[in-house]
Backbone of each chain as ProteinMPNN parsed JSONL, in Angstrom:
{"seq_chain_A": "XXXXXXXXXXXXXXXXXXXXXXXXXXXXXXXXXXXXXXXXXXXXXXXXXXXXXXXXXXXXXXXXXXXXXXXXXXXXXXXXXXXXXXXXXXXXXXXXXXXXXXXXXXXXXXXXXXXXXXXXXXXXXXXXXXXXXXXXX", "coords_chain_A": {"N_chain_A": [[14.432, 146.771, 29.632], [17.251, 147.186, 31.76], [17.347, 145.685, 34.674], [18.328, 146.591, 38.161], [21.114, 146.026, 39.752], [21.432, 143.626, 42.077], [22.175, 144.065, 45.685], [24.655, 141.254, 47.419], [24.485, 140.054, 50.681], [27.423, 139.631, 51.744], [28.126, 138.818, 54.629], [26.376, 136.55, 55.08], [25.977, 133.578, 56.063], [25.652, 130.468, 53.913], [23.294, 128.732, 53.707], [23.094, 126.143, 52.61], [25.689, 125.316, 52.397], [28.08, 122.764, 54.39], [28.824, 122.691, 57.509], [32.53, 123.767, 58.654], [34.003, 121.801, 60.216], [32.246, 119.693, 58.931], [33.103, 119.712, 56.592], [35.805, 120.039, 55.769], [37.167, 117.306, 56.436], [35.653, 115.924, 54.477], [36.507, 116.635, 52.3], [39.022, 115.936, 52.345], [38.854, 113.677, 53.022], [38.118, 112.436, 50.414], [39.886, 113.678, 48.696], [41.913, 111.774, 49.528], [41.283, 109.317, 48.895], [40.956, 109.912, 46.266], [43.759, 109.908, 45.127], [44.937, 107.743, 46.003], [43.581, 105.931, 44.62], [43.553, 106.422, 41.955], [46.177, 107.03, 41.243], [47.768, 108.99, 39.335], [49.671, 111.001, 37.237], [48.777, 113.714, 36.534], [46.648, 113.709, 38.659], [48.15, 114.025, 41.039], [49.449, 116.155, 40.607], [47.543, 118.197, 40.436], [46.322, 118.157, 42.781], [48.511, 119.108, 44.21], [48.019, 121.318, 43.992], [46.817, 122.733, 46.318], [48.184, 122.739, 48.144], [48.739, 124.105, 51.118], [50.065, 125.706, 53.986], [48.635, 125.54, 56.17], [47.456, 123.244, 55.735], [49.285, 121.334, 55.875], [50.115, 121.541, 58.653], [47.849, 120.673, 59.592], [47.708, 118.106, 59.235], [49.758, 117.332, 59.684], [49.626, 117.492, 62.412], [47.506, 115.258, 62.86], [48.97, 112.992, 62.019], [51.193, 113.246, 64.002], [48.948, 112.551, 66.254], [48.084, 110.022, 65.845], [50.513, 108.719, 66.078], [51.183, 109.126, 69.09], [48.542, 107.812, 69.833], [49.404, 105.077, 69.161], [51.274, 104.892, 70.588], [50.172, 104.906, 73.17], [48.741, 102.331, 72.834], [50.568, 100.543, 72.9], [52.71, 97.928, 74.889], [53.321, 100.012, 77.163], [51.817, 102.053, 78.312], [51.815, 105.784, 79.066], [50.857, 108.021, 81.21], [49.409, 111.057, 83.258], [51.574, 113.876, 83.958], [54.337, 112.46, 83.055], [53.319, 111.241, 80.196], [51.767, 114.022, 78.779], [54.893, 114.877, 78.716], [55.982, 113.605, 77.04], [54.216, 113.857, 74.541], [54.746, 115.992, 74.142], [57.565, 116.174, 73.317], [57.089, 114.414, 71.662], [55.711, 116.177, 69.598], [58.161, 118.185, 68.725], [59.939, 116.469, 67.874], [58.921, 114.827, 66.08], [57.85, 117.263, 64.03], [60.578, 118.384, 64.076], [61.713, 116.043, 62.303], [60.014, 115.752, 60.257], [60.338, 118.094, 58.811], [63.231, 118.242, 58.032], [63.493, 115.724, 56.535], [62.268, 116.647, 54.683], [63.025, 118.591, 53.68], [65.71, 117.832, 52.722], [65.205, 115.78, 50.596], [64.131, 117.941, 48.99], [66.108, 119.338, 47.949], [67.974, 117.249, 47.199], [66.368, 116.484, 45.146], [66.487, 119.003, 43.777], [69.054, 119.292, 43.26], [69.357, 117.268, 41.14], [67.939, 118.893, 38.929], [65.25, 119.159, 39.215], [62.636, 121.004, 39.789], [60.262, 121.674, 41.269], [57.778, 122.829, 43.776], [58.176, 123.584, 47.018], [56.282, 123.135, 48.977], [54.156, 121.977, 47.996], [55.119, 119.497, 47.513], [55.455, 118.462, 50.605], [52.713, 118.526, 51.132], [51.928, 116.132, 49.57], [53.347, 114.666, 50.275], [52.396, 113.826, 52.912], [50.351, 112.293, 52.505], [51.083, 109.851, 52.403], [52.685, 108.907, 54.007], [51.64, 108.982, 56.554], [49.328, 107.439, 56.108], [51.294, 105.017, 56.173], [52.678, 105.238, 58.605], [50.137, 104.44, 59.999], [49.645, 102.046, 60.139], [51.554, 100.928, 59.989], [52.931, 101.121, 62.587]], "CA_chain_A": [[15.153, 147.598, 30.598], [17.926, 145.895, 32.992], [17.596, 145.673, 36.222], [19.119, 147.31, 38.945], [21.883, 144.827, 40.887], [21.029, 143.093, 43.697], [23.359, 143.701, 46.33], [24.133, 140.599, 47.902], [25.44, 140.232, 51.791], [28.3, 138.4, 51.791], [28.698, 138.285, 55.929], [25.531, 135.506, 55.898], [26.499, 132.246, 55.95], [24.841, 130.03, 53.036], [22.534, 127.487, 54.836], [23.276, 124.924, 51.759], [27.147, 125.004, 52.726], [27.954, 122.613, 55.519], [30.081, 123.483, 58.67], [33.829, 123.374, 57.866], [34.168, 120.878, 60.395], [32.081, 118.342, 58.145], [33.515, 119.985, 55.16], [37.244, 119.199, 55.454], [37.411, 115.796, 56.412], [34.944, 115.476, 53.646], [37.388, 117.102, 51.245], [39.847, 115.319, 52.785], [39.128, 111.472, 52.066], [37.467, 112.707, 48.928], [41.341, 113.392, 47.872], [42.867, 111.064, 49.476], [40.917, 108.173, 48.1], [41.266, 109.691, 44.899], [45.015, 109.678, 45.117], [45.175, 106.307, 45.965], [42.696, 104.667, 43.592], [44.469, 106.948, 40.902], [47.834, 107.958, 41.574], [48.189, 109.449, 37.962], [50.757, 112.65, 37.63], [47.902, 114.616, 36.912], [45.818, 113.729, 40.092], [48.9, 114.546, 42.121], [49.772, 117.705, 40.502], [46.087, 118.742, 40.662], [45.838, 117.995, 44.473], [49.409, 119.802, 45.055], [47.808, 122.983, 44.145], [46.065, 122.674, 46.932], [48.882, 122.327, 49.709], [49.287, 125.336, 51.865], [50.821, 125.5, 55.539], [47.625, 125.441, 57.636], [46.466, 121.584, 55.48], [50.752, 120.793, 57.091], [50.41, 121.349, 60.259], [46.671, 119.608, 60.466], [48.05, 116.916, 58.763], [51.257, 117.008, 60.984], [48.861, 116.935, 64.192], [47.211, 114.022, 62.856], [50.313, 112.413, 62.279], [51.633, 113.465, 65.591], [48.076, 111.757, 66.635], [48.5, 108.509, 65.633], [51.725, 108.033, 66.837], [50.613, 109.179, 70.369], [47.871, 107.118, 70.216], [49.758, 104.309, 68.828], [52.529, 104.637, 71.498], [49.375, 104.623, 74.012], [48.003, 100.979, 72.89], [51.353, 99.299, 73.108], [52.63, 97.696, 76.062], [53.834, 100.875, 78.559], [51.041, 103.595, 78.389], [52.338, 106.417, 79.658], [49.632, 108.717, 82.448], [49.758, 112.062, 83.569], [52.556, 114.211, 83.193], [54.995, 111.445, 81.562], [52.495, 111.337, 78.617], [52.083, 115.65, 78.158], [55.939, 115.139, 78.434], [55.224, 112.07, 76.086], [53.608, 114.365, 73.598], [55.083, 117.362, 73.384], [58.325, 116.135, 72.967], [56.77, 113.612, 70.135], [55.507, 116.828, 68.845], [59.545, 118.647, 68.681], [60.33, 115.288, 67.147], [58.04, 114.849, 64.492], [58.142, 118.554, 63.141], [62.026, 118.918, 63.332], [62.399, 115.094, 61.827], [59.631, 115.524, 58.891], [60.749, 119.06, 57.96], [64.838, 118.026, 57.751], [63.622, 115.131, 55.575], [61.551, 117.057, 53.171], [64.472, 119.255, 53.203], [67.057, 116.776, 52.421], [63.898, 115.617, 49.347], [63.934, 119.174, 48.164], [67.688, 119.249, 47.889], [68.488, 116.172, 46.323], [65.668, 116.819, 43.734], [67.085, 120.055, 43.111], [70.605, 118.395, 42.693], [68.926, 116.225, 39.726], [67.118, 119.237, 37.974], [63.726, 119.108, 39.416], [61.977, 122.194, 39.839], [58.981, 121.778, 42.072], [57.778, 123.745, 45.05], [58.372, 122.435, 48.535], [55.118, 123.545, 49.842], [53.194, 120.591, 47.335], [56.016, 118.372, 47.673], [55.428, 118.251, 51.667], [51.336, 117.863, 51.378], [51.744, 115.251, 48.714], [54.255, 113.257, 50.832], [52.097, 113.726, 53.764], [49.164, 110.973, 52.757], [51.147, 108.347, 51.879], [53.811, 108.857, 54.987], [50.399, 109.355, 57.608], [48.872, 106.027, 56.249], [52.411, 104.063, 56.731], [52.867, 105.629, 60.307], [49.049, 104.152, 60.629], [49.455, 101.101, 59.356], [52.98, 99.792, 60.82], [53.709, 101.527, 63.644]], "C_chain_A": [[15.863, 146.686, 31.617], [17.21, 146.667, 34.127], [18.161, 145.745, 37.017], [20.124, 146.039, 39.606], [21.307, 144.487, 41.796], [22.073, 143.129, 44.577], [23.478, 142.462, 47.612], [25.368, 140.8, 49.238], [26.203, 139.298, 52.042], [28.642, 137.444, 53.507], [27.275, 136.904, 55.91], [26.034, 134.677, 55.334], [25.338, 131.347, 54.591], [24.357, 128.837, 54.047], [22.877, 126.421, 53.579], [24.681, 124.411, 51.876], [27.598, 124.22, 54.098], [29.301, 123.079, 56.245], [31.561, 122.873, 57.791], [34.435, 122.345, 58.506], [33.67, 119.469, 59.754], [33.065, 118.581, 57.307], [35.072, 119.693, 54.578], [37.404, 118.034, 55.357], [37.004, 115.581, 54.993], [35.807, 115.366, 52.306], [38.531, 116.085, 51.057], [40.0, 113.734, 52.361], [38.708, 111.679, 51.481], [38.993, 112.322, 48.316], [41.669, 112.563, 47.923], [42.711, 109.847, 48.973], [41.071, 108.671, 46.356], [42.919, 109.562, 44.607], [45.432, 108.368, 44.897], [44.85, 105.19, 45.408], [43.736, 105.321, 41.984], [45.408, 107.91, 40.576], [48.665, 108.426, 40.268], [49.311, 110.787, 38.295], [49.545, 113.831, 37.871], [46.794, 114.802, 37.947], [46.904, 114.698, 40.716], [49.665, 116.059, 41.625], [48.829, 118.702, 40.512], [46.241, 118.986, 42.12], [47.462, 118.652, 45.058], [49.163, 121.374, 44.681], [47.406, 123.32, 45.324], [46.515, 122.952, 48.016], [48.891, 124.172, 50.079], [49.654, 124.989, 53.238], [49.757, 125.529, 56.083], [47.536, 123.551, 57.561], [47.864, 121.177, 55.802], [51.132, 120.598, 57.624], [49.141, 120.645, 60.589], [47.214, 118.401, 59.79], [49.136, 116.613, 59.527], [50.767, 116.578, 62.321], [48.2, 115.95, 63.85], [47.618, 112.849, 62.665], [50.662, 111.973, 63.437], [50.069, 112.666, 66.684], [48.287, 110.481, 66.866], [49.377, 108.175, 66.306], [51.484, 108.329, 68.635], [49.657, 107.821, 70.895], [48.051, 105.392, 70.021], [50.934, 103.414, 69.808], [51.5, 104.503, 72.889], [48.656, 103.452, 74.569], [48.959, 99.965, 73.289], [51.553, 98.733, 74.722], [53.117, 98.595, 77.366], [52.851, 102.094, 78.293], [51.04, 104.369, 79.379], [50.728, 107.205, 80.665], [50.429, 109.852, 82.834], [50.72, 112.951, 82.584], [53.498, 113.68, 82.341], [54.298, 111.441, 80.088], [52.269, 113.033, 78.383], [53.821, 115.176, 78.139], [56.276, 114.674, 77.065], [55.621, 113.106, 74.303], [54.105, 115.54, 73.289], [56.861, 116.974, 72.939], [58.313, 115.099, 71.776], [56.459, 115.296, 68.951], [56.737, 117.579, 67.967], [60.017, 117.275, 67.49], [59.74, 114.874, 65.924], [57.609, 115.998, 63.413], [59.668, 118.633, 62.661], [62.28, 117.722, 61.931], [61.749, 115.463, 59.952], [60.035, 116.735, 58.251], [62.518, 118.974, 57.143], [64.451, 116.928, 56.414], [62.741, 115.431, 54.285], [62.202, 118.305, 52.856], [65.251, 118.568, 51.722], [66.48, 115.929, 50.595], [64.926, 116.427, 48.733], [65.387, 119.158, 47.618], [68.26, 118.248, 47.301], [67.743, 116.099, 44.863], [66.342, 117.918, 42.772], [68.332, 120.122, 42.389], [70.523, 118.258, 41.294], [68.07, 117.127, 38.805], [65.517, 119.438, 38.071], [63.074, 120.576, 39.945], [60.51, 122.483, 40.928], [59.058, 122.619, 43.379], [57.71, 122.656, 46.341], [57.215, 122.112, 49.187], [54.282, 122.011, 49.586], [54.105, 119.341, 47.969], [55.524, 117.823, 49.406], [53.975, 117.838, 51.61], [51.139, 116.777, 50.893], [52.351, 114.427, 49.376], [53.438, 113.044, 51.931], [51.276, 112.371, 53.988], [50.168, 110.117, 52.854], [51.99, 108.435, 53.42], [52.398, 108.573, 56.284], [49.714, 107.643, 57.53], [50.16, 104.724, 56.387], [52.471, 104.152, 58.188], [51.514, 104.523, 61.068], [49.425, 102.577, 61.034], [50.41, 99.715, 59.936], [53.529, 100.614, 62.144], [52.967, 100.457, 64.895]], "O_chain_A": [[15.352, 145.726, 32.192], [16.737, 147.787, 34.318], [18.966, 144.814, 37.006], [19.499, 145.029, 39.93], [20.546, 145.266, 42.37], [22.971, 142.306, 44.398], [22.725, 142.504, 48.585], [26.488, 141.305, 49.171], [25.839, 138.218, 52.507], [29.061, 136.307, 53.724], [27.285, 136.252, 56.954], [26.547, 134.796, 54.221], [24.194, 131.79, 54.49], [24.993, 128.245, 54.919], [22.842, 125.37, 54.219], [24.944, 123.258, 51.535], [27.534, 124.955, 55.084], [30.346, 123.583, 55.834], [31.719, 122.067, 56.874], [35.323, 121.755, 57.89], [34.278, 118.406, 59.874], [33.953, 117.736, 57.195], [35.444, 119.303, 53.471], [37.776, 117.543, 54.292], [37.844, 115.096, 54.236], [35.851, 114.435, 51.503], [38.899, 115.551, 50.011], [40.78, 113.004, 51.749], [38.135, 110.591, 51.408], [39.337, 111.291, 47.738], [41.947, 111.976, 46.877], [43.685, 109.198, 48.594], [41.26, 107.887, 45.426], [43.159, 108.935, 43.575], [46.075, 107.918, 43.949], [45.307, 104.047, 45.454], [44.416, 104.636, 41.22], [45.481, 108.989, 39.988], [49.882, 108.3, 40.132], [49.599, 111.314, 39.369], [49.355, 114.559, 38.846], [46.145, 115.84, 38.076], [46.691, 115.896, 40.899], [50.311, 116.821, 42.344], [49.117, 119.897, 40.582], [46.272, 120.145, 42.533], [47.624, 118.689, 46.278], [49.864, 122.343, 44.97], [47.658, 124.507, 45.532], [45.798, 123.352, 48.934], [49.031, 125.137, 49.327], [49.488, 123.814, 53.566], [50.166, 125.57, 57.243], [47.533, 122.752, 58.497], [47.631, 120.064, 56.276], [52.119, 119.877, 57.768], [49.089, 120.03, 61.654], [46.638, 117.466, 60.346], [49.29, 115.479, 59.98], [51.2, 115.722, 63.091], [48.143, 115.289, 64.886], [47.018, 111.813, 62.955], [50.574, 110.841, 63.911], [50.322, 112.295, 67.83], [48.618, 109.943, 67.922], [49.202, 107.337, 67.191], [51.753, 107.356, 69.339], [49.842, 107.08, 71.861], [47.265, 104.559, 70.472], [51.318, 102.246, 69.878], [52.072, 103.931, 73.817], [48.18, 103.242, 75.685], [48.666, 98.889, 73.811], [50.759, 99.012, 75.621], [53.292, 98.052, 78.457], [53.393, 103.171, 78.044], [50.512, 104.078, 80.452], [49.631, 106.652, 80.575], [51.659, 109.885, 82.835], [50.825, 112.981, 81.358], [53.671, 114.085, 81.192], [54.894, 111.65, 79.032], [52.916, 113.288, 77.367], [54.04, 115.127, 76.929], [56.774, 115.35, 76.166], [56.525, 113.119, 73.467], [53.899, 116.082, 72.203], [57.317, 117.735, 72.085], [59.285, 114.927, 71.039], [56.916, 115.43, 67.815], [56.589, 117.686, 66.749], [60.383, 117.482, 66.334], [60.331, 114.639, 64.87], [57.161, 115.789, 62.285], [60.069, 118.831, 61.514], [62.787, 118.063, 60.863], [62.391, 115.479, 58.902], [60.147, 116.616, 57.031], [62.876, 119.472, 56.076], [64.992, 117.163, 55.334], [62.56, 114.765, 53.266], [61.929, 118.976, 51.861], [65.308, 118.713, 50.501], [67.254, 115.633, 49.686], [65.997, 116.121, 48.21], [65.428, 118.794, 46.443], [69.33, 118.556, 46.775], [68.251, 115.786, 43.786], [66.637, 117.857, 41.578], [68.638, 120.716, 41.355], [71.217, 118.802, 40.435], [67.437, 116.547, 37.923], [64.761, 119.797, 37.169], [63.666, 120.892, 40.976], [59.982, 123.575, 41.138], [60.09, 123.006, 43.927], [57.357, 121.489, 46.509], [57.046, 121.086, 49.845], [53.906, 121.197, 50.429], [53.73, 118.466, 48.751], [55.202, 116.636, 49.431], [53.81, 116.7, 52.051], [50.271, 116.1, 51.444], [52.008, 113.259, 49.194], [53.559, 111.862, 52.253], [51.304, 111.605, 54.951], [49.921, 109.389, 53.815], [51.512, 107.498, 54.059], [52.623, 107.532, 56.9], [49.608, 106.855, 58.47], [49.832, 103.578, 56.696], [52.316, 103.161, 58.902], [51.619, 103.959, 62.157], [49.44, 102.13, 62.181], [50.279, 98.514, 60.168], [54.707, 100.521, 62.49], [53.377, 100.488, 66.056]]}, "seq_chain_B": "XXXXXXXXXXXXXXXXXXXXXXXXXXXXXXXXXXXXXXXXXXXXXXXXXXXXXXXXXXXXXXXXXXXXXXXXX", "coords_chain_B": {"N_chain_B": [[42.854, 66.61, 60.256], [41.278, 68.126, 62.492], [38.259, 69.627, 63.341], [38.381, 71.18, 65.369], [40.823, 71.591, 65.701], [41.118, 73.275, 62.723], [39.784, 75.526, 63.234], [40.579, 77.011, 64.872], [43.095, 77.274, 64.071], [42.387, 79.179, 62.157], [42.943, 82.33, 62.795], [45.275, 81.984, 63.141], [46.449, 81.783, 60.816], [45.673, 83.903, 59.402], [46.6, 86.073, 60.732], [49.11, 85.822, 59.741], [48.989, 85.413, 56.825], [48.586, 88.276, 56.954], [50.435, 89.747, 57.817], [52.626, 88.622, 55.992], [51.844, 89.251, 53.535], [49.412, 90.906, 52.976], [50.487, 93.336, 54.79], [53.616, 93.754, 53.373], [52.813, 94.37, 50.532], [51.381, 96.854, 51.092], [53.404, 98.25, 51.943], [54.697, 98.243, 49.602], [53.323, 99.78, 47.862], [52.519, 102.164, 49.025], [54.404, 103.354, 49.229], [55.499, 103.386, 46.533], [53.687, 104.88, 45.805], [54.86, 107.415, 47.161], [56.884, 108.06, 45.355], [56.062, 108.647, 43.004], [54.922, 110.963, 43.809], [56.824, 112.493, 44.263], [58.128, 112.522, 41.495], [55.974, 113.911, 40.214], [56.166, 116.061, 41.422], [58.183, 117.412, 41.202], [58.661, 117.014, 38.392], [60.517, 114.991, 37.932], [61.951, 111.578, 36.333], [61.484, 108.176, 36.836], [64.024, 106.99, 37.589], [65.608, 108.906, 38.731], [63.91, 110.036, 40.899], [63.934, 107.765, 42.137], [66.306, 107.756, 42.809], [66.706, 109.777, 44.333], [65.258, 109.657, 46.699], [66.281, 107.641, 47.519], [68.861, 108.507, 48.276], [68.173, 110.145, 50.153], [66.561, 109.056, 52.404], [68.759, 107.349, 53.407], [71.087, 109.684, 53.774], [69.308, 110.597, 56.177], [68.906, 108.784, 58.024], [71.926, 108.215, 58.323], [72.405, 110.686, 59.496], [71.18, 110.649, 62.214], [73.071, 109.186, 64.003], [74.712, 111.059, 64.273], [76.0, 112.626, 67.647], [74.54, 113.554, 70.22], [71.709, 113.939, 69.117], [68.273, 114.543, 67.585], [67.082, 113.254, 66.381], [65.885, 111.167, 67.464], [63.635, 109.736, 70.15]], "CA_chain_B": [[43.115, 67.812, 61.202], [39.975, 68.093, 62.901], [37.265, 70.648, 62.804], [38.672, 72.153, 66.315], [41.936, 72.544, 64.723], [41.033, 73.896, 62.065], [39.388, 76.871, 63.575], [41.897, 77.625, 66.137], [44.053, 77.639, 63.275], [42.021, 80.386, 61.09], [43.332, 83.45, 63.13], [46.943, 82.25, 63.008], [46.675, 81.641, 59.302], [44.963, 85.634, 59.12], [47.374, 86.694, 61.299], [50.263, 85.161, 58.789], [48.679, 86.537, 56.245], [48.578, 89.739, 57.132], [52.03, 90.174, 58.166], [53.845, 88.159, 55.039], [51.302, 89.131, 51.887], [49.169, 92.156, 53.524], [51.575, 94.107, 54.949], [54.867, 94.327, 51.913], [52.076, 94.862, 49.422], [50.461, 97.852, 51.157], [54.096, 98.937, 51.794], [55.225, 99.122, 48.06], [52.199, 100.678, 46.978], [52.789, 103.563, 49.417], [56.437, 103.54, 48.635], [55.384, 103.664, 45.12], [53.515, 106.745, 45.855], [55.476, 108.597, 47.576], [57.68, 108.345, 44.302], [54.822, 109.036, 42.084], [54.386, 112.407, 44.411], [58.305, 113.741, 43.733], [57.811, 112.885, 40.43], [54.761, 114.722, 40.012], [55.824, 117.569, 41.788], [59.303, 118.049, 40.438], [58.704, 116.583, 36.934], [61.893, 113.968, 37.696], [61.747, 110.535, 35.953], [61.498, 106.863, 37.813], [65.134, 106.736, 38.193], [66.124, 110.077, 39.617], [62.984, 109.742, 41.527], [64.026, 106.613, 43.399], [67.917, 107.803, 43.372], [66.186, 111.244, 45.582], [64.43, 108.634, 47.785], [67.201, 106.285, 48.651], [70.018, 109.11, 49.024], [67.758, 111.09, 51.519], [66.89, 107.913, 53.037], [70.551, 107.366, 53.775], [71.283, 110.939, 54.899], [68.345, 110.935, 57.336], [69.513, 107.055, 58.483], [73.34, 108.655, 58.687], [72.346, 112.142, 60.432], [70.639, 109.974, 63.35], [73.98, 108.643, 64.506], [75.417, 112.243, 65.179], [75.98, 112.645, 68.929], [73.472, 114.866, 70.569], [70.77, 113.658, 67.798], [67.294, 115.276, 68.028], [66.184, 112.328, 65.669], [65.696, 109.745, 68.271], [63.176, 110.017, 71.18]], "C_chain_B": [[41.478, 67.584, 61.331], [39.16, 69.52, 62.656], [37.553, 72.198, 63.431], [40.118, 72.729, 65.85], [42.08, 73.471, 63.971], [40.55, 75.579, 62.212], [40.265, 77.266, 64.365], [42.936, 77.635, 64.933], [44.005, 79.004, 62.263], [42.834, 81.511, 61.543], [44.66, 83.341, 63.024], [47.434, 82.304, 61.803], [46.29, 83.337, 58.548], [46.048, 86.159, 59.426], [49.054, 86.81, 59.994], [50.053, 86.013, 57.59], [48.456, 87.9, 55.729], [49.538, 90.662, 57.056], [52.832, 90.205, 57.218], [53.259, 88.637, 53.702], [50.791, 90.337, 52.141], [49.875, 93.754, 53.027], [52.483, 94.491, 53.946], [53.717, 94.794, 50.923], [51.541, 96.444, 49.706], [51.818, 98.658, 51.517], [54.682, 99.189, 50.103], [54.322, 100.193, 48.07], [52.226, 102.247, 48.068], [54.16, 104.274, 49.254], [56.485, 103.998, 47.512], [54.818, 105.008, 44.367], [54.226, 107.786, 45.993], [56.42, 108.967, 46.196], [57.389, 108.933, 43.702], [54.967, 110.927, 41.834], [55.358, 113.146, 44.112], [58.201, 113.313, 42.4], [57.309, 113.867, 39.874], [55.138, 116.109, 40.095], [57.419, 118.097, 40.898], [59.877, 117.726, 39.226], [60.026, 115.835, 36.447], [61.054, 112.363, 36.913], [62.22, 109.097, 36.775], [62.841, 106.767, 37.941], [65.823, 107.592, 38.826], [65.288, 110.163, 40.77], [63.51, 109.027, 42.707], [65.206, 107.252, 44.106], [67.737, 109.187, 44.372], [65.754, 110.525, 46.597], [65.427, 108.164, 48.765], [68.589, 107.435, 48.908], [69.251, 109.958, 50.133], [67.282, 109.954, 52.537], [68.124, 107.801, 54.278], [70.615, 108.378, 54.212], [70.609, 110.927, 56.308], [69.092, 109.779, 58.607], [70.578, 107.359, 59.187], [73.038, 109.743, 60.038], [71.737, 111.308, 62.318], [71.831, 109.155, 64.297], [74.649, 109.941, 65.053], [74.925, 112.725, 66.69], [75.229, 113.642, 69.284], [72.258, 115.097, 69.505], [69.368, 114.153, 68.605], [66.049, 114.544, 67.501], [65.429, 111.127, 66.731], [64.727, 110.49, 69.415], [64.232, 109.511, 72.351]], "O_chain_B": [[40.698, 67.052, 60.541], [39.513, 70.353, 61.821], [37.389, 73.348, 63.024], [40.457, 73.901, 65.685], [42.854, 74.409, 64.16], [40.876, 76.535, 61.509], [40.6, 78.42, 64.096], [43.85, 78.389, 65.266], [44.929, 79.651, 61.77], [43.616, 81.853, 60.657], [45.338, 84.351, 62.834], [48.559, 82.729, 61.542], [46.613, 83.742, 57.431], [46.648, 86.772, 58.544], [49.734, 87.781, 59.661], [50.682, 87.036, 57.323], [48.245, 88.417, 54.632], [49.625, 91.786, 56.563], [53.651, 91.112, 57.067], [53.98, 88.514, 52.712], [51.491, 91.223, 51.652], [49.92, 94.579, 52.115], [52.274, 95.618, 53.497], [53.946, 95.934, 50.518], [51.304, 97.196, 48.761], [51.617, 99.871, 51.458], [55.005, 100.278, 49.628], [54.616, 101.371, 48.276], [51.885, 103.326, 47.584], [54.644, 105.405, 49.194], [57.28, 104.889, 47.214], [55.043, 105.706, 43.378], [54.308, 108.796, 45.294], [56.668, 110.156, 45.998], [58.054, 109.94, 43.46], [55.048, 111.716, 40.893], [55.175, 114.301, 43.728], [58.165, 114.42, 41.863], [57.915, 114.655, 39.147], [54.79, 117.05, 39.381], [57.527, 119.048, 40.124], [61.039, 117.934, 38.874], [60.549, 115.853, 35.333], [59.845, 112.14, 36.969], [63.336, 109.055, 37.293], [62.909, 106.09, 38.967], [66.721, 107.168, 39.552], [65.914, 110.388, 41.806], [63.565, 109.424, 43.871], [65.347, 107.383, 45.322], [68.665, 109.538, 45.101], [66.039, 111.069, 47.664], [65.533, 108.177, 49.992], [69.351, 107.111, 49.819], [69.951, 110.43, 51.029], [67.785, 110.077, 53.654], [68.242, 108.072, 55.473], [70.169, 108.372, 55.359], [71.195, 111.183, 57.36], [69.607, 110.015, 59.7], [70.637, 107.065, 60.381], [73.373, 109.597, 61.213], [72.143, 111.73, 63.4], [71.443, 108.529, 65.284], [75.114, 109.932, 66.193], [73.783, 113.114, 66.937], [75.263, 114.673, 68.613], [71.908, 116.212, 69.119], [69.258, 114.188, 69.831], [64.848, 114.71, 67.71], [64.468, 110.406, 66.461], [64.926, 111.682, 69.647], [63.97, 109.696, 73.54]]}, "name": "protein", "num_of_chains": 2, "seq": "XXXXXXXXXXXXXXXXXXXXXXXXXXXXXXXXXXXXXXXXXXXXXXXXXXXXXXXXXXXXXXXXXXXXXXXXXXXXXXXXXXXXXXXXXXXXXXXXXXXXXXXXXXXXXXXXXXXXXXXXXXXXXXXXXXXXXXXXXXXXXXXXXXXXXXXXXXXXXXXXXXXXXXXXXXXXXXXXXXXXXXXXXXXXXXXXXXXXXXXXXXXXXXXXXX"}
């Protein structure tokens, strides 16, 4: 004889799942080291299923991080208001610049026949552009 | 060269290092990605690939000279 369902409650949290603050990062250099140890097609068309607009803009603010904090170590670190001015107008600047040039991508790909979605195209360009910004700025 | 030389010399020889062998290497290889990644995503081949790279390149490079630019801090 079966047995009746169990109905289970979906609002409790699983205690074996950790917070989503570990859990991204975690996710996070999980990929990106796999990207970079093996930058095959099929890694990177695997890991552009993945892109959506929230992992764009945290990847854009950690972008927009770096370079803050990068423009903070050199020799004029800005204080106070000059630095919020600093920063929000790095922020205007680093959304309009990286969206025009993953435009200007999309559009020249499209020129040549290429078919891909913009959405991947922008998360996939994000690592490698995020660790240059790190790296040489 | 002496012993004191030689150590006062390690960090400028790191430093050198870093800059001339380092550095270009860890830029291809992200350069090389990013190619990889429009490849990948829009199933182009290594020479349309690059030729999407270096004409948006250039546009972006060009557009930054128009007066009242939004590119420049």
């Amino acid at each position: 004889m079966l047995e009746p369902e169990q109905k289970v409650d979906s609002s409790e949290p699983d205690p074996d799942r950790p917070h989503w603050l570990v859990q991204i990062p975690k996710d996070w250099s999980g990929q990106c080291f796999k990207m970079f140890t093996q930058p095959g097609g099929d890694t990177l068309a695997k890991e552009g299923e993945n892109a959506s607009w929230g992992r764009i803009c945290l990847l854009l603010m950690l972008f927009l991080l770096i370079t803050l904090l990068t423009n903070q170590l050199s020799a004029s670190p800005l204080s106070g208001l000059s630095f919020l001015r600093s920063a929000l107008s790095h922020l205007v600047v680093v959304f309009c610049n990286f969206f025009i040039y993953m435009g200007l991508l999309y559009l020249l790909a499209w020129l040549l026949r290429g078919r891909g979605a913009f959405l991947a195209q922008c998360y996939l360009l994000l690592f490698p552009l995020i660790l240059t910004n790190l790296f040489f700025a | 060269m002496s012993y004191i030389h030689a150590f006062l010399g390690f960090p400028f020889l790191l430093l050198v290092v870093l800059q001339y062998v380092v550095q270009p290497v860890l830029l291809c290889y992200l350069g090389t990605l990013s190619l990889r990644a429009i490849m990948a995503v829009h199933s182009l081949s290594w020479g349309k690939a690059l030729i999407v790279f270096f004409l948006a390149s250039l546009t972006f490079f060009l557009l930054s000279f128009l007066p009242g630019n939004i590119f420049q801090l």
